[in-house]
C-alpha positions as CSV (number, residue, x, y, z in Angstrom):
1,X,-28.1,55.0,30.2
2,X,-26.3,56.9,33.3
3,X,-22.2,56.5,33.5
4,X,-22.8,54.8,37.0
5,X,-21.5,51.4,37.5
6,X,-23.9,50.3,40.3
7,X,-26.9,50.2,37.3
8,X,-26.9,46.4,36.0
9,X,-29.2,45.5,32.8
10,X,-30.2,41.6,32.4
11,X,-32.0,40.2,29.5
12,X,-32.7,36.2,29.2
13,X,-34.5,34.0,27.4
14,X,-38.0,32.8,28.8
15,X,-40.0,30.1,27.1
16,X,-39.3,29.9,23.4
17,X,-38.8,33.3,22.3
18,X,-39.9,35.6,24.8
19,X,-37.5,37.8,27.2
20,X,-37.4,38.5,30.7
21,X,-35.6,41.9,31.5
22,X,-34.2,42.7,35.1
23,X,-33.1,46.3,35.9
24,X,-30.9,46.6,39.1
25,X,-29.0,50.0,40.7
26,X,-26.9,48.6,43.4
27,X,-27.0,51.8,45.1
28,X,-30.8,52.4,45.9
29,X,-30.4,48.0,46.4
30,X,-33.6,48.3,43.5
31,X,-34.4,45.9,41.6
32,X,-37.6,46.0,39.0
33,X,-38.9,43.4,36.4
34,X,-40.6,43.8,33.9
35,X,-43.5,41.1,32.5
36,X,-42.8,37.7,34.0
37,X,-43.3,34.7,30.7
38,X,-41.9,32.1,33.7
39,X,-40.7,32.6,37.4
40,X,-37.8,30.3,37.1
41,X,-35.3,32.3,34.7
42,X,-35.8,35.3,36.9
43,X,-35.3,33.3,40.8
44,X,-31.9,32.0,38.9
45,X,-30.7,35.5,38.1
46,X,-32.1,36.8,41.2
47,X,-29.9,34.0,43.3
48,X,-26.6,34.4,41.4
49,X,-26.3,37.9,41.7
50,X,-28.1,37.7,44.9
51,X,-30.4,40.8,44.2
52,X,-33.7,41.4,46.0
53,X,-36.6,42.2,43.7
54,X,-38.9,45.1,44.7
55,X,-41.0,46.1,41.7
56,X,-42.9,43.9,38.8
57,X,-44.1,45.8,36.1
58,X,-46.6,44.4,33.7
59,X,-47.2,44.8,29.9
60,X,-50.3,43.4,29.0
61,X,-52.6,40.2,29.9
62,X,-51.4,37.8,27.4
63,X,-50.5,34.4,29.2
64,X,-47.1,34.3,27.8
65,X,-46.1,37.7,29.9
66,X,-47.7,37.0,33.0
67,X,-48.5,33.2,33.6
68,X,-44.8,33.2,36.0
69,X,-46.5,36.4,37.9
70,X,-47.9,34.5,40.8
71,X,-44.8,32.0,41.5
72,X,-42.1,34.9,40.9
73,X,-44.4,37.3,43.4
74,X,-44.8,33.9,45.8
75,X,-41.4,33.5,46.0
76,X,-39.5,37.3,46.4
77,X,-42.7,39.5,47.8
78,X,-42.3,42.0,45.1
79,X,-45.1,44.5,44.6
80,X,-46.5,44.7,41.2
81,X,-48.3,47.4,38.7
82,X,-49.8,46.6,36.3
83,X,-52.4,48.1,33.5
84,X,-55.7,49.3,35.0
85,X,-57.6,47.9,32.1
86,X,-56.7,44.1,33.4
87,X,-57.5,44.0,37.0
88,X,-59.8,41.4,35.9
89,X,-57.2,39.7,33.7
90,X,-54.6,39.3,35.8
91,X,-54.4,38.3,39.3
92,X,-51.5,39.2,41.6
93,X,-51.5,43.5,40.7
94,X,-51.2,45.5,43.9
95,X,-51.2,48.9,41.5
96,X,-52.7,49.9,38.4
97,X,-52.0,52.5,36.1
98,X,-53.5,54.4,33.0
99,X,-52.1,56.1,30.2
100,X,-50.0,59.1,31.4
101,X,-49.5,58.0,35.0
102,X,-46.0,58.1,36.5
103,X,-45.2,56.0,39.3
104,X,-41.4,56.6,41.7
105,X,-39.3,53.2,42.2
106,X,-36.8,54.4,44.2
107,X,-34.9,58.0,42.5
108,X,-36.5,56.6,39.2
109,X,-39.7,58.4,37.6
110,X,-41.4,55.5,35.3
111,X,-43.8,56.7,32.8
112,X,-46.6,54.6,32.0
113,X,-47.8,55.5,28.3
114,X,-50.5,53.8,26.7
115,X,-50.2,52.0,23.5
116,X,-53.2,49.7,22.9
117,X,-53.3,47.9,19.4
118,X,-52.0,44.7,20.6
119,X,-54.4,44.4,23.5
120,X,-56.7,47.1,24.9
121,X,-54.4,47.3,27.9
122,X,-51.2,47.5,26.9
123,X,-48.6,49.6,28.5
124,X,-44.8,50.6,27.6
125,X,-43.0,51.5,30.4
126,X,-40.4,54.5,30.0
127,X,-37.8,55.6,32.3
128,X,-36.5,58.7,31.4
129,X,-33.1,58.2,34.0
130,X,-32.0,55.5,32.5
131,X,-32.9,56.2,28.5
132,X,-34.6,52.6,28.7
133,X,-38.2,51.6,27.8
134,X,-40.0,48.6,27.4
135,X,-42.5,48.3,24.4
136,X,-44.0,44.9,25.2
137,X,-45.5,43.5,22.5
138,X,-46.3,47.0,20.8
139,X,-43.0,47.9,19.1
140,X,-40.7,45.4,18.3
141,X,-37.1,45.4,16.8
142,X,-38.0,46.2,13.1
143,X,-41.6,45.1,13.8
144,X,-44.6,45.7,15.7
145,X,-47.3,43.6,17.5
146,X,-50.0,41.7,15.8
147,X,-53.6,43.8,16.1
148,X,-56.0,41.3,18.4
149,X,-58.1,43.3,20.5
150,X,-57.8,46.8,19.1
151,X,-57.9,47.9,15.5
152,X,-54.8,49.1,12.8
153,X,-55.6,53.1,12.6
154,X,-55.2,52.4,16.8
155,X,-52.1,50.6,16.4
156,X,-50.4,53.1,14.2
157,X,-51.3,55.7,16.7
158,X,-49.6,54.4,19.6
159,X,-46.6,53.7,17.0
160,X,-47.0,57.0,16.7
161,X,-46.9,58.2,20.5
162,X,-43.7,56.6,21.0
163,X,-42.2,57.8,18.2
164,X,-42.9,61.3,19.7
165,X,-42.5,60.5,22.9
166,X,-39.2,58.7,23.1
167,X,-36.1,60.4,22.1
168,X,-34.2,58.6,19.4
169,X,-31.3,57.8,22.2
170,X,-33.6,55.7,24.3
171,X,-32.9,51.8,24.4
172,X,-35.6,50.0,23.4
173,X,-36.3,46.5,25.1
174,X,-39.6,44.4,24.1
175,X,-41.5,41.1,24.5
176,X,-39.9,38.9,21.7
177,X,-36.8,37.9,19.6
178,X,-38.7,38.1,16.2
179,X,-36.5,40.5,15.3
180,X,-34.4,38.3,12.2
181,X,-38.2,37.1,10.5
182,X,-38.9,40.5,10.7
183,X,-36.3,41.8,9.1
184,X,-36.6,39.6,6.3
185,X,-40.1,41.0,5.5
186,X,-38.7,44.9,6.4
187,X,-36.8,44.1,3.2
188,X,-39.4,43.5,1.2
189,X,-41.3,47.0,2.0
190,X,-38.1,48.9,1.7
191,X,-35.1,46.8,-0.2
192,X,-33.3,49.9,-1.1
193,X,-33.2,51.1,2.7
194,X,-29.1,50.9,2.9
195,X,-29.8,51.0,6.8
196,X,-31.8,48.7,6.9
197,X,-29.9,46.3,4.7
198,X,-26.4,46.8,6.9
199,X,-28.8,46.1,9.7
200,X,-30.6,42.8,8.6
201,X,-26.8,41.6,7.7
202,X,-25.8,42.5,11.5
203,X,-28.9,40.5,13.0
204,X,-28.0,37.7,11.1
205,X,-24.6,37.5,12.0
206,X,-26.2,37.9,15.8
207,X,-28.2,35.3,15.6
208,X,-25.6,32.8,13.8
209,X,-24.1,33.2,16.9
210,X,-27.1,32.5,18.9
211,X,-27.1,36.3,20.4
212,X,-29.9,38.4,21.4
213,X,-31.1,41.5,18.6
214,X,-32.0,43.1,21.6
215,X,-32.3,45.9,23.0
216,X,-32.5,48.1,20.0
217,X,-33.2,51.8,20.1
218,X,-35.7,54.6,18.6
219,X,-33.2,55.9,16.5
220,X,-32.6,52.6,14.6
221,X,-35.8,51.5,14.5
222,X,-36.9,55.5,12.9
223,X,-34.4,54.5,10.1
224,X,-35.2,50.9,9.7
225,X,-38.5,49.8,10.4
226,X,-41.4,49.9,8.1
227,X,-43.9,50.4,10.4
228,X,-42.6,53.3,12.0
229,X,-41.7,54.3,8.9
230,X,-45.2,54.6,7.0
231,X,-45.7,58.7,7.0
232,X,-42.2,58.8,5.5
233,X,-42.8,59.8,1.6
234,X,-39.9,56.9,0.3
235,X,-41.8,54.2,2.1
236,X,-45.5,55.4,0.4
237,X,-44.1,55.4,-3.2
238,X,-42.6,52.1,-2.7
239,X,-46.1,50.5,-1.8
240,X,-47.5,53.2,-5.0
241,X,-50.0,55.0,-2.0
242,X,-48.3,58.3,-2.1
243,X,-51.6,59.5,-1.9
244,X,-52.5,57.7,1.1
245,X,-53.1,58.7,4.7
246,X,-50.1,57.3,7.2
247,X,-52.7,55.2,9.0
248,X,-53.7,53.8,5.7
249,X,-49.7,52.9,5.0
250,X,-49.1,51.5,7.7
251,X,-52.7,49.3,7.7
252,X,-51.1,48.3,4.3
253,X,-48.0,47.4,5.7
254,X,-49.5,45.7,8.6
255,X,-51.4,43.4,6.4
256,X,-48.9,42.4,4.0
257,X,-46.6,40.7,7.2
258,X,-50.2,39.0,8.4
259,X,-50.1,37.1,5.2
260,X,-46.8,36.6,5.3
Protein backbone atom coordinates (compact mmCIF):
# COMPACT_ATOMS: atom_id res chain seq x y z
CA UNK A 1 0.00 0.00 0.00
CA UNK A 2 1.32 3.71 -0.72
CA UNK A 3 3.42 5.51 2.37
CA UNK A 4 0.67 8.27 2.31
CA UNK A 5 -1.23 8.83 5.40
CA UNK A 6 -4.42 10.39 3.81
CA UNK A 7 -5.30 6.43 2.52
CA UNK A 8 -7.60 4.83 5.40
CA UNK A 9 -8.47 0.89 5.10
CA UNK A 10 -11.76 -0.33 7.13
CA UNK A 11 -12.83 -3.85 7.50
CA UNK A 12 -16.05 -4.75 9.81
CA UNK A 13 -18.03 -7.42 10.47
CA UNK A 14 -21.53 -7.64 8.52
CA UNK A 15 -24.05 -10.30 9.39
CA UNK A 16 -22.50 -13.43 10.87
CA UNK A 17 -19.31 -13.84 9.15
CA UNK A 18 -19.27 -11.76 6.23
CA UNK A 19 -17.02 -8.41 5.90
CA UNK A 20 -17.66 -5.10 4.71
CA UNK A 21 -14.44 -3.24 3.44
CA UNK A 22 -14.24 0.64 3.02
CA UNK A 23 -11.24 2.19 1.12
CA UNK A 24 -10.88 6.04 1.69
CA UNK A 25 -7.84 8.66 0.44
CA UNK A 26 -8.55 11.79 2.17
CA UNK A 27 -6.81 13.63 -0.46
CA UNK A 28 -8.95 12.88 -3.68
CA UNK A 29 -12.12 12.97 -0.54
CA UNK A 30 -12.73 9.14 -2.32
CA UNK A 31 -14.32 6.79 -0.74
CA UNK A 32 -15.26 3.12 -2.49
CA UNK A 33 -17.01 -0.03 -1.06
CA UNK A 34 -16.88 -2.91 -1.94
CA UNK A 35 -20.05 -5.62 -1.85
CA UNK A 36 -22.63 -4.39 0.67
CA UNK A 37 -23.91 -7.90 3.15
CA UNK A 38 -26.03 -4.84 5.18
CA UNK A 39 -26.23 -0.96 4.85
CA UNK A 40 -26.12 -0.34 8.45
CA UNK A 41 -22.38 -1.26 9.38
CA UNK A 42 -21.19 0.81 6.45
CA UNK A 43 -23.79 4.39 7.30
CA UNK A 44 -21.94 3.90 11.00
CA UNK A 45 -18.48 3.99 9.64
CA UNK A 46 -19.46 6.42 7.06
CA UNK A 47 -20.86 8.88 9.99
CA UNK A 48 -17.92 8.57 12.50
CA UNK A 49 -15.37 9.32 10.20
CA UNK A 50 -17.65 11.47 8.42
CA UNK A 51 -16.52 10.23 4.88
CA UNK A 52 -18.72 10.64 1.73
CA UNK A 53 -18.98 7.47 -0.31
CA UNK A 54 -18.65 7.69 -4.08
CA UNK A 55 -18.06 4.24 -5.52
CA UNK A 56 -19.85 0.61 -4.70
CA UNK A 57 -18.23 -2.12 -6.25
CA UNK A 58 -19.88 -5.41 -6.53
CA UNK A 59 -18.60 -9.07 -6.33
CA UNK A 60 -21.17 -11.36 -7.24
CA UNK A 61 -25.13 -11.75 -6.93
CA UNK A 62 -25.33 -13.83 -3.90
CA UNK A 63 -27.90 -12.22 -1.34
CA UNK A 64 -25.48 -12.03 1.43
CA UNK A 65 -23.16 -9.48 -0.69
CA UNK A 66 -25.66 -7.36 -2.10
CA UNK A 67 -29.10 -7.54 -0.19
CA UNK A 68 -27.81 -3.80 1.84
CA UNK A 69 -27.08 -2.45 -1.88
CA UNK A 70 -30.30 -0.55 -2.35
CA UNK A 71 -30.47 1.03 1.42
CA UNK A 72 -26.62 1.86 1.51
CA UNK A 73 -27.11 3.53 -2.37
CA UNK A 74 -30.61 5.15 -0.84
CA UNK A 75 -28.94 6.66 1.72
CA UNK A 76 -25.28 8.20 0.35
CA UNK A 77 -26.01 8.42 -3.68
CA UNK A 78 -22.99 6.40 -4.46
CA UNK A 79 -22.72 5.13 -8.00
CA UNK A 80 -22.23 1.40 -8.36
CA UNK A 81 -20.44 -1.25 -10.81
CA UNK A 82 -21.04 -4.15 -10.82
CA UNK A 83 -20.59 -7.58 -13.01
CA UNK A 84 -22.15 -7.40 -16.39
CA UNK A 85 -23.29 -10.98 -16.19
CA UNK A 86 -25.92 -9.83 -13.24
CA UNK A 87 -27.76 -6.88 -14.63
CA UNK A 88 -30.61 -9.06 -14.17
CA UNK A 89 -29.63 -10.20 -10.69
CA UNK A 90 -28.98 -7.31 -9.06
CA UNK A 91 -30.82 -4.15 -9.05
CA UNK A 92 -29.29 -0.78 -8.18
CA UNK A 93 -25.90 -1.18 -10.86
CA UNK A 94 -25.35 2.11 -12.82
CA UNK A 95 -21.99 0.24 -14.52
CA UNK A 96 -21.16 -3.05 -15.52
CA UNK A 97 -18.05 -4.61 -16.30
CA UNK A 98 -16.42 -7.76 -17.91
CA UNK A 99 -13.40 -9.63 -17.39
CA UNK A 100 -10.41 -7.37 -18.22
CA UNK A 101 -12.19 -3.97 -18.02
CA UNK A 102 -10.54 -1.22 -15.93
CA UNK A 103 -12.54 1.40 -14.68
CA UNK A 104 -10.74 5.21 -12.93
CA UNK A 105 -12.10 6.20 -9.30
CA UNK A 106 -10.45 9.15 -8.85
CA UNK A 107 -6.17 8.66 -9.55
CA UNK A 108 -6.94 4.96 -8.94
CA UNK A 109 -7.04 2.38 -12.07
CA UNK A 110 -9.31 -0.75 -10.73
CA UNK A 111 -8.99 -3.80 -12.63
CA UNK A 112 -11.87 -5.93 -12.98
CA UNK A 113 -10.66 -9.68 -13.57
CA UNK A 114 -12.94 -12.33 -13.93
CA UNK A 115 -12.96 -15.32 -11.78
CA UNK A 116 -16.19 -17.35 -12.16
CA UNK A 117 -16.37 -20.78 -10.25
CA UNK A 118 -18.30 -19.51 -7.41
CA UNK A 119 -20.94 -17.87 -9.58
CA UNK A 120 -20.83 -17.22 -13.30
CA UNK A 121 -20.34 -13.60 -12.55
CA UNK A 122 -17.96 -13.10 -10.21
CA UNK A 123 -15.47 -10.46 -10.14
CA UNK A 124 -12.19 -9.65 -8.04
CA UNK A 125 -11.38 -6.20 -8.03
CA UNK A 126 -7.56 -5.25 -8.15
CA UNK A 127 -6.01 -1.98 -7.60
CA UNK A 128 -2.73 -1.91 -8.61
CA UNK A 129 -1.97 1.71 -6.52
CA UNK A 130 -2.73 0.57 -3.57
CA UNK A 131 -1.36 -3.41 -3.66
CA UNK A 132 -5.06 -4.30 -2.57
CA UNK A 133 -7.58 -6.65 -4.17
CA UNK A 134 -10.74 -8.10 -3.22
CA UNK A 135 -11.44 -11.80 -4.14
CA UNK A 136 -15.00 -12.07 -3.09
CA UNK A 137 -16.01 -15.27 -2.51
CA UNK A 138 -13.32 -16.81 -5.04
CA UNK A 139 -10.09 -16.84 -2.97
CA UNK A 140 -10.25 -16.90 0.50
CA UNK A 141 -7.66 -16.88 3.33
CA UNK A 142 -6.30 -20.55 3.07
CA UNK A 143 -9.48 -21.39 1.14
CA UNK A 144 -11.51 -20.83 -1.77
CA UNK A 145 -15.27 -20.57 -2.68
CA UNK A 146 -17.63 -23.37 -2.87
CA UNK A 147 -18.32 -24.34 -6.86
CA UNK A 148 -22.37 -23.44 -7.45
CA UNK A 149 -22.84 -22.15 -10.71
CA UNK A 150 -19.62 -22.99 -12.53
CA UNK A 151 -17.73 -26.18 -12.55
CA UNK A 152 -14.03 -27.22 -10.54
CA UNK A 153 -11.51 -27.29 -13.81
CA UNK A 154 -13.21 -23.41 -14.00
CA UNK A 155 -12.62 -22.69 -10.52
CA UNK A 156 -9.02 -23.81 -10.51
CA UNK A 157 -8.52 -21.58 -13.54
CA UNK A 158 -9.48 -18.44 -12.13
CA UNK A 159 -7.29 -19.64 -8.89
CA UNK A 160 -5.03 -19.75 -11.40
CA UNK A 161 -5.45 -16.08 -13.06
CA UNK A 162 -4.86 -14.49 -9.85
CA UNK A 163 -2.15 -16.32 -8.98
CA UNK A 164 -0.49 -14.88 -12.17
CA UNK A 165 -2.01 -11.91 -12.06
CA UNK A 166 -1.43 -10.53 -8.59
CA UNK A 167 2.01 -10.08 -7.29
CA UNK A 168 2.83 -11.93 -4.15
CA UNK A 169 2.90 -8.27 -2.20
CA UNK A 170 -0.73 -7.51 -2.92
CA UNK A 171 -3.20 -7.59 0.20
CA UNK A 172 -5.69 -9.76 -0.21
CA UNK A 173 -9.25 -8.90 1.27
CA UNK A 174 -12.35 -11.38 0.60
CA UNK A 175 -16.07 -12.11 1.46
CA UNK A 176 -15.73 -14.20 4.74
CA UNK A 177 -13.87 -14.99 7.98
CA UNK A 178 -13.68 -18.79 7.31
CA UNK A 179 -10.30 -18.51 7.48
CA UNK A 180 -9.56 -20.71 11.11
CA UNK A 181 -12.16 -23.90 9.71
CA UNK A 182 -10.09 -23.64 6.83
CA UNK A 183 -7.07 -23.96 8.16
CA UNK A 184 -7.92 -26.85 10.09
CA UNK A 185 -8.67 -28.75 6.87
CA UNK A 186 -5.28 -27.00 4.98
CA UNK A 187 -3.67 -29.24 7.66
CA UNK A 188 -5.00 -32.23 6.66
CA UNK A 189 -3.84 -31.84 2.78
CA UNK A 190 -0.41 -30.60 3.76
CA UNK A 191 0.44 -31.38 7.72
CA UNK A 192 4.07 -31.14 7.09
CA UNK A 193 3.66 -27.50 5.47
CA UNK A 194 5.90 -25.68 8.43
CA UNK A 195 4.29 -22.42 6.96
CA UNK A 196 1.31 -23.39 7.15
CA UNK A 197 1.51 -24.86 10.52
CA UNK A 198 3.14 -21.40 12.16
CA UNK A 199 0.22 -19.86 10.35
CA UNK A 200 -2.77 -21.97 11.54
CA UNK A 201 -1.18 -21.40 15.23
CA UNK A 202 -1.24 -17.43 14.40
CA UNK A 203 -5.08 -17.52 13.28
CA UNK A 204 -5.92 -19.22 16.26
CA UNK A 205 -4.32 -17.01 18.52
CA UNK A 206 -6.25 -14.18 16.27
CA UNK A 207 -9.31 -15.45 16.70
CA UNK A 208 -8.94 -16.32 20.65
CA UNK A 209 -8.82 -12.83 20.72
CA UNK A 210 -11.84 -12.28 18.68
CA UNK A 211 -9.61 -10.56 15.69
CA UNK A 212 -10.08 -10.57 12.10
CA UNK A 213 -7.55 -13.26 9.76
CA UNK A 214 -7.93 -10.68 7.38
CA UNK A 215 -6.61 -9.29 4.95
CA UNK A 216 -4.10 -11.78 4.02
CA UNK A 217 -1.78 -11.62 1.01
CA UNK A 218 -0.75 -13.68 -2.27
CA UNK A 219 2.44 -14.45 -0.99
CA UNK A 220 1.01 -16.23 2.17
CA UNK A 221 -1.60 -17.78 0.64
CA UNK A 222 1.21 -19.25 -2.44
CA UNK A 223 2.89 -20.90 0.63
CA UNK A 224 -0.10 -21.95 2.57
CA UNK A 225 -3.02 -22.73 0.88
CA UNK A 226 -3.89 -26.00 -0.69
CA UNK A 227 -5.84 -24.92 -3.31
CA UNK A 228 -3.49 -22.58 -4.69
CA UNK A 229 -1.16 -24.94 -4.06
CA UNK A 230 -2.38 -28.03 -6.27
CA UNK A 231 0.38 -27.81 -9.40
CA UNK A 232 3.00 -27.81 -6.63
CA UNK A 233 4.77 -31.46 -6.85
CA UNK A 234 4.86 -31.72 -2.59
CA UNK A 235 1.05 -31.16 -2.47
CA UNK A 236 0.31 -34.10 -5.48
CA UNK A 237 2.41 -36.75 -3.67
CA UNK A 238 0.76 -36.04 -0.51
CA UNK A 239 -2.77 -36.84 -2.07
CA UNK A 240 -0.55 -40.00 -4.14
CA UNK A 241 -1.70 -38.12 -7.80
CA UNK A 242 1.69 -37.19 -8.85
CA UNK A 243 0.54 -38.22 -11.95
CA UNK A 244 -2.35 -36.03 -12.09
CA UNK A 245 -3.26 -32.90 -13.99
CA UNK A 246 -3.33 -29.54 -11.58
CA UNK A 247 -7.07 -29.24 -12.35
CA UNK A 248 -7.49 -32.76 -11.37
CA UNK A 249 -5.55 -31.90 -7.84
CA UNK A 250 -7.11 -29.36 -7.04
CA UNK A 251 -10.90 -30.99 -8.09
CA UNK A 252 -9.45 -33.60 -5.46
CA UNK A 253 -8.74 -31.08 -3.03
CA UNK A 254 -11.86 -29.31 -3.59
CA UNK A 255 -13.90 -32.30 -2.88
CA UNK A 256 -12.39 -33.56 0.16
CA UNK A 257 -13.35 -29.95 2.15
CA UNK A 258 -17.13 -30.49 0.56
CA UNK A 259 -17.34 -33.51 2.64
CA UNK A 260 -15.81 -32.22 5.24
Amino acid sequence: MPTGSSIEIIQFSCLSDNFGLLIHDADQNLTIAVDVPEAAPYLRHLKERDWTLNEILITHHHWDHVQGLDELKAATGAHVTGPALSRDKIEGLDAFVEDGDTITLGDWEVEAIGTPGHTLDQISWYIPTLKLAHTGDTLFSLGCGRVFEGDLPMMWASLARLKERLPADTRIYCGHEYTQTNARFSLTIEPENEALKIRAAEVDRLRAQGRPTLPTTMEQELATNPFLRADQPGVKAALAMSGASDAEVFAEIRTRKDKA
